[in-house]
C-alpha positions as CSV (number, residue, x, y, z in Angstrom):
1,X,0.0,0.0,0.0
2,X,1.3,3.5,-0.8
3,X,1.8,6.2,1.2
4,X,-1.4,7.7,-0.5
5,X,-3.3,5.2,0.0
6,X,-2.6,4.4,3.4
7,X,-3.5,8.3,3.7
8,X,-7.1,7.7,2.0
9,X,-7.4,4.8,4.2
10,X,-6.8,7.1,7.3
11,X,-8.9,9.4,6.4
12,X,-12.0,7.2,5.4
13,X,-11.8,5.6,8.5
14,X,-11.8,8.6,10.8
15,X,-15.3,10.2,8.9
16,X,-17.3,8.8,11.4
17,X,-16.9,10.6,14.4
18,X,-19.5,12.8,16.5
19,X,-21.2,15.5,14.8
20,X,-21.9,16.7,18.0
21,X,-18.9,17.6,18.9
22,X,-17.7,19.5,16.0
23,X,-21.1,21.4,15.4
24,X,-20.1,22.6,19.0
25,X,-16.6,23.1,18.6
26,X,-17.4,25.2,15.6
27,X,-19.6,27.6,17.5
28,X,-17.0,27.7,20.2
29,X,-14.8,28.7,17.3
30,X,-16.9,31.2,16.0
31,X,-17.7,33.2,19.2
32,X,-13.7,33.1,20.2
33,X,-13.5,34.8,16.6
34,X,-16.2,37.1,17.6
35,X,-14.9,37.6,21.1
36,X,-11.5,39.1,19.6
37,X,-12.9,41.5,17.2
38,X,-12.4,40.0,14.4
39,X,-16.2,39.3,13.2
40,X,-19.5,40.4,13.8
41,X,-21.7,39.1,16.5
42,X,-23.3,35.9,16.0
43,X,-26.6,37.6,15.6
44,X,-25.0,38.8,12.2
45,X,-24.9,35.6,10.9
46,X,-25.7,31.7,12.2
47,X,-25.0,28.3,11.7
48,X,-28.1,26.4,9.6
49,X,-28.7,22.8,8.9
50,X,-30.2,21.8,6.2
51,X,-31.3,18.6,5.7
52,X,-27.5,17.0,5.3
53,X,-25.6,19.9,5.5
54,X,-24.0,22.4,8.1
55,X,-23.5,25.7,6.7
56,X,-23.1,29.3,7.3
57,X,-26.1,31.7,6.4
58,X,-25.2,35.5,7.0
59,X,-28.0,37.7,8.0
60,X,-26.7,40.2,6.0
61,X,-26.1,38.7,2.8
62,X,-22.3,38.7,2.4
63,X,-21.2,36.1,-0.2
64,X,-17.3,35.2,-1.5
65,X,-16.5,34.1,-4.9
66,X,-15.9,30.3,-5.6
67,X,-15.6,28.9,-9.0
68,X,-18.8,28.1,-9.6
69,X,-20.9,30.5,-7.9
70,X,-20.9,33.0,-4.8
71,X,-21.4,31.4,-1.6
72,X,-23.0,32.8,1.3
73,X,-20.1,33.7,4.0
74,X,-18.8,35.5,7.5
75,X,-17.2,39.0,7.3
76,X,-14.0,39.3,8.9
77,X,-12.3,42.3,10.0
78,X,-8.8,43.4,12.0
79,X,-6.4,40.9,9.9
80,X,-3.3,41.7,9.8
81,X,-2.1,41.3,6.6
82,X,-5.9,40.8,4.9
83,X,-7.9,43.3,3.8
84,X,-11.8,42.5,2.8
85,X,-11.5,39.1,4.3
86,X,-14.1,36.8,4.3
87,X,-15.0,33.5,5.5
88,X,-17.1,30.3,4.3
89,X,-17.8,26.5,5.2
90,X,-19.8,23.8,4.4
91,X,-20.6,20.3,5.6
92,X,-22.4,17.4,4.2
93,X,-23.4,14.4,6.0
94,X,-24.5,11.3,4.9
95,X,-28.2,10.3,6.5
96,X,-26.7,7.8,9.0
97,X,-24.7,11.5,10.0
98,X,-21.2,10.5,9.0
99,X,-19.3,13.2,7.7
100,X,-19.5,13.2,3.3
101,X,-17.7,15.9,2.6
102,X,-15.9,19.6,3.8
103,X,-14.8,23.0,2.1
104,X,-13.8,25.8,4.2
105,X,-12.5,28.7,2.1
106,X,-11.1,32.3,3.4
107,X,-10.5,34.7,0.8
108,X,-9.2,38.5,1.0
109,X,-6.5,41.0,-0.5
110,X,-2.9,41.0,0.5
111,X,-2.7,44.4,2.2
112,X,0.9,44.9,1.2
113,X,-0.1,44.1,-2.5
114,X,-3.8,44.4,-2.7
115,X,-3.4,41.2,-4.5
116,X,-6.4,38.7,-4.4
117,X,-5.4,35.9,-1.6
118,X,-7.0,32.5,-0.6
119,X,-6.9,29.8,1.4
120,X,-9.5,26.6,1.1
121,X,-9.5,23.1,3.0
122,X,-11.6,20.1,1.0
123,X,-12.8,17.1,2.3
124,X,-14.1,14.8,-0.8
125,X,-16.8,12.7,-0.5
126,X,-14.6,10.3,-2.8
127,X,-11.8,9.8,-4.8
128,X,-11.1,12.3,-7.5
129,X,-8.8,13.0,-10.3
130,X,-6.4,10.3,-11.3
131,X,-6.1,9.2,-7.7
132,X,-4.7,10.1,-3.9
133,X,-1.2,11.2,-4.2
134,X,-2.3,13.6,-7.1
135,X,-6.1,14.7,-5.5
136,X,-6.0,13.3,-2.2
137,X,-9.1,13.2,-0.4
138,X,-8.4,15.5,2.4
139,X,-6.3,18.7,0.7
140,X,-5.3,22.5,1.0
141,X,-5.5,25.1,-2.2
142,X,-3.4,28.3,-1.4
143,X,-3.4,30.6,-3.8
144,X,-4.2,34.2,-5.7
145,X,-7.5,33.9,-7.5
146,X,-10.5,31.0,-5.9
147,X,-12.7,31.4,-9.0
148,X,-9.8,31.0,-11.4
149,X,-11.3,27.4,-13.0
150,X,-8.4,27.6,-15.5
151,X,-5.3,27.8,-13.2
152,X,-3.2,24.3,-12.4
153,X,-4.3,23.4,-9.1
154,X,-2.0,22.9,-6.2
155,X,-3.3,19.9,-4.1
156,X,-1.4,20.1,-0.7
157,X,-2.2,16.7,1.1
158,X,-3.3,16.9,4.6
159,X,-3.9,14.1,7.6
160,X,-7.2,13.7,8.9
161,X,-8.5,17.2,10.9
162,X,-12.3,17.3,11.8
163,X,-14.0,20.0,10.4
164,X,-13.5,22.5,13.4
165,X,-9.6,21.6,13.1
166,X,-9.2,22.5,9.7
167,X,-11.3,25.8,10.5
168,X,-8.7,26.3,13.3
169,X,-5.6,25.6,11.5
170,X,-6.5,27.8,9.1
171,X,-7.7,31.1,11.5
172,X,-4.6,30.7,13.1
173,X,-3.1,31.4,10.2
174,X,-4.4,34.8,9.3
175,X,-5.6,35.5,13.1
176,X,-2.4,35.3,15.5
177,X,-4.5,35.7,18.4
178,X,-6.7,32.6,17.8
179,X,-3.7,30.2,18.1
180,X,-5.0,27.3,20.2
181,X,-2.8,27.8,23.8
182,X,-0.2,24.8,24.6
183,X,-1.4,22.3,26.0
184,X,1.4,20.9,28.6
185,X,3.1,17.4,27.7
186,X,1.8,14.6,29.8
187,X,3.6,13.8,32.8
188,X,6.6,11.1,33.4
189,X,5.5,8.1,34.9
């Protein structure tokens, strides 16, 4: 077994786990995002259901471009080096509520450049392209220009991360302050 496939197998095995927990975890998220200034009150916005899915719906109607249409999404404010920064997820579950698929997607402008910037994390419901080590199932695009459907896409493979990992990993990333504290290494026996 290859490397990629052992990392497909990984990952297919760990879609089961409690939606309970990451619905909660990603409000948790949400309100520590909210909590440091760098969104709009949940009242601006809130987490729907429906029927399979877990998604954002903005009260105000704020929307980001993806490549195939504009998709409903979180206005962020205070970035450091992001200007007009915005934020969208969705989840799909299958009826038995194991987890189908992922996207979370943060787009903005580099302030320096004013350059358009993105960051999006896929889960795949299945095997795509010409197989894992080229599209693997669970991957990062980084890049200028989200609704660009003719640029070479750049796959970066990623390990398993539940959905309110992913949308972690990648706040930290533009959001210093919402770095996760350290944790202390367990004791010595």
């Amino acid at each position: 077994m290859t490397r990629w496939e052992l990392l497909r197998s990984e990952i297919e095995s760990a879609r089961d786990l409690k939606k309970q927990l990451w619905e909660t975890e990603i409000i948790k998220l949400l309100t520590r995002l909210s909590s440091h200034g760098l969104c709009g009150a949940h009242e601006r916005y809130r987490v729907k259901r429906r029927s399979n899915a877990v998604e954002i719906e903005p009260r105000a109607g704020a929307t980001m471009p993806t490549v195939k249409a504009h998709v409903p999404a979180i206005l962020l404010k205070e970035l450091p080096h992001l200007d007009d920064p915005k934020l969208a997820f969705r989840i799909a579950l299958h009826r038995d509520g194991r987890l189908e698929q992922y996207t979370m997607s943060l787009v903005g402008k580099d302030k320096s450049t004013g350059a358009p910037w993105y960051v999006r994390i896929d889960l795949d419901d299945e095997q795509k392209g010409e197989g894992p080590c080229g599209h693997p199932l669970r991957h990062a695009h980084i890049g200028s220009d989200p609704s660009n459907k003719h640029a070479q896409p750049v796959r970066v493979p990623l390990p398993w991360l539940a959905p309110h990992d992913a949308l972690e990993w990648m706040l930290a990333n533009v959001a210093p302050a919402l770095e996760p504290p350290a944790t202390s290494p367990p004791a010595a026996e």
